[in-house]
C-alpha positions in Angstrom: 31.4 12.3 123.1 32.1 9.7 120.2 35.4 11.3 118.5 33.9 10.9 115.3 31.7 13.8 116.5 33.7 17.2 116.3 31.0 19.6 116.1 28.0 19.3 118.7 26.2 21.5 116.4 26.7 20.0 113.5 25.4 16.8 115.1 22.2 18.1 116.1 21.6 19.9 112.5 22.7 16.5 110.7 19.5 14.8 113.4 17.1 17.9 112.6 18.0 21.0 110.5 16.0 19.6 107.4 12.9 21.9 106.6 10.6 19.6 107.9 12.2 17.9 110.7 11.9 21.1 112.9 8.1 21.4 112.2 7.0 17.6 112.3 8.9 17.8 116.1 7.3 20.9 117.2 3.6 19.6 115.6 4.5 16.7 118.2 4.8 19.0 121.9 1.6 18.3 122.4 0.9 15.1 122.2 0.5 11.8 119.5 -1.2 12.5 116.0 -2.6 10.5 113.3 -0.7 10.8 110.1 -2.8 12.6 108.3 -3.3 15.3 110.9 0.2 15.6 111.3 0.4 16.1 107.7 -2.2 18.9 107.3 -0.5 20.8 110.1 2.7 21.4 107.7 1.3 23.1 105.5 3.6 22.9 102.1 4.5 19.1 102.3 4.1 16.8 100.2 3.4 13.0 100.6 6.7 12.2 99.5 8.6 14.8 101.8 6.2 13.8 104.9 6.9 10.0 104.8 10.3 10.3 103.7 10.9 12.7 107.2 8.5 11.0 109.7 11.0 7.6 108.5 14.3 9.3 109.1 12.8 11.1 112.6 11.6 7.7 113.4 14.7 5.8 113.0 17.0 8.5 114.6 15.4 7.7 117.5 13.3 10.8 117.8 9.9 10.0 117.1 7.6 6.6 117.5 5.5 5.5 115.0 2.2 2.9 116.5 0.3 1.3 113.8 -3.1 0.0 114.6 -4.6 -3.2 113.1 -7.7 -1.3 111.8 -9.3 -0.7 108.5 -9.0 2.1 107.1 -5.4 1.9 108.4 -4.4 4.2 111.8 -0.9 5.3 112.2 -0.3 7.4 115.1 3.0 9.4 115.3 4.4 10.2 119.0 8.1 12.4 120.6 9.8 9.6 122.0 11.9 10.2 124.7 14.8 11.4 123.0 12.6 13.6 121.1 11.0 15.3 123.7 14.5 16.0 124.9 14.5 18.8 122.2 11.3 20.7 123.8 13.1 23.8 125.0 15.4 23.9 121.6 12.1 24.0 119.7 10.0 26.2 121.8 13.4 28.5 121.5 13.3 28.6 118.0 9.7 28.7 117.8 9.9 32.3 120.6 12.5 34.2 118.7 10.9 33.5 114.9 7.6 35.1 116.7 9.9 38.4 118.1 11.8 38.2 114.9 8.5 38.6 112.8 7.3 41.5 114.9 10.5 43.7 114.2 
């Protein structure tokens, strides 16, 4: 672990514990979407928050970002690798919020 590092927690919250990192990753499971369907799918965010987060996701590493040469322009938004690394974290959080909200 890079000594710089002294909290693995902190870490990961620092790469995803934003309000819309969590949601944009979990939107992703599934598969690749365009950014406009990604964007609809979070309900609450503005354009500003959404490309400001899908940047930051992109250049930790977790997501990939393919822009086709079309017009009207296509972005597509993918997990990379790394990103799909935090399926069972998300599904986690994503399983106790839905027992939590049936208490």
């Amino acid at each position: 672990m890079n000594k710089e590092i002294n909290c693995p927690l902190h870490y990961t919250m620092n790469l995803i514990g934003t309000k819309w990192k969590p949601l944009i990753l979990f939107h992703l499971l599934e598969g690749g979407l365009r950014s406009g369907v990604l964007q609809k799918q979070i309900i609450g965010v503005s354009n500003k928050m959404f490309t400001q987060t899908v940047r930051e996701l992109e250049k930790d590493g977790l997501i990939t970002r393919k822009v086709y040469p079309v017009v009207p322009p296509k972005v597509e938004y993918t997990l990379s690798k790394r990103g799909e690394s935090l399926e069972s974290v998300l599904r986690s959080l994503d399983a106790w919020g839905l027992a939590d909200v049936k208490r």
